[in-house]
N, C-alpha and C positions, 0 to 999 in steps of 0.2 A: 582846229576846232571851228564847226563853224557856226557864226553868233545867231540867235532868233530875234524876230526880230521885235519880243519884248523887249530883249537885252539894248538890240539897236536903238531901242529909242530912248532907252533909260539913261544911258549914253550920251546920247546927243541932248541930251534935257540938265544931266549932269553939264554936262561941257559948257554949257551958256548961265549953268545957275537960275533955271526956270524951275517951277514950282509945278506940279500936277496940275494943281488947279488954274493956274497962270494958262497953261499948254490948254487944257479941256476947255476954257471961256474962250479963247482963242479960237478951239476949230468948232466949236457949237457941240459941243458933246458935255455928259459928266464925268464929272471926278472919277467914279466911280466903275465908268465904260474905259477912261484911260488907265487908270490901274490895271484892271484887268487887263487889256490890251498888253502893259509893259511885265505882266506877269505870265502872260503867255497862255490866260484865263481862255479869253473871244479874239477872235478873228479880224485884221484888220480889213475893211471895205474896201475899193476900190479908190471910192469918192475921198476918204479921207488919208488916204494913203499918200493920192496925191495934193492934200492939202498940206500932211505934215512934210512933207522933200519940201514943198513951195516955202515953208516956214521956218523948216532948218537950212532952208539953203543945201538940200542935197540933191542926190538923186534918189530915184523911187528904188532904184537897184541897192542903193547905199542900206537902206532901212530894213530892204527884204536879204540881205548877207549875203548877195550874189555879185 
């Protein structure tokens, strides 16, 4: 199976015990753009793509399930 990368993030936000809202103040965005986002709602940008790898400590591959 392979994960999207709603799932991806839902994931790594599980695994640290970060809160939606915690993750969204964090990369300058809403609550409500990161939902969507880990719902697989909107698209994730470039710009904050690699803001969350910088912030989960991953890679940008890691989050896109490649």
């Amino acid at each position: 199976m392979i994960n999207t990368v709603g799932y991806n993030l839902k994931m790594l936000r599980y695994e640290r015990n970060y809160t939606q809202k915690l993750v969204a103040k964090e990369m300058g965005v809403s609550v409500q753009k990161m939902s969507a986002i880990e719902r697989n709602k909107q698209e994730i940008d470039e710009e904050l793509l690699k803001k969350l790898a910088e912030f989960y400590g991953v890679r940008e591959e890691d989050i896109l399930g490649e």
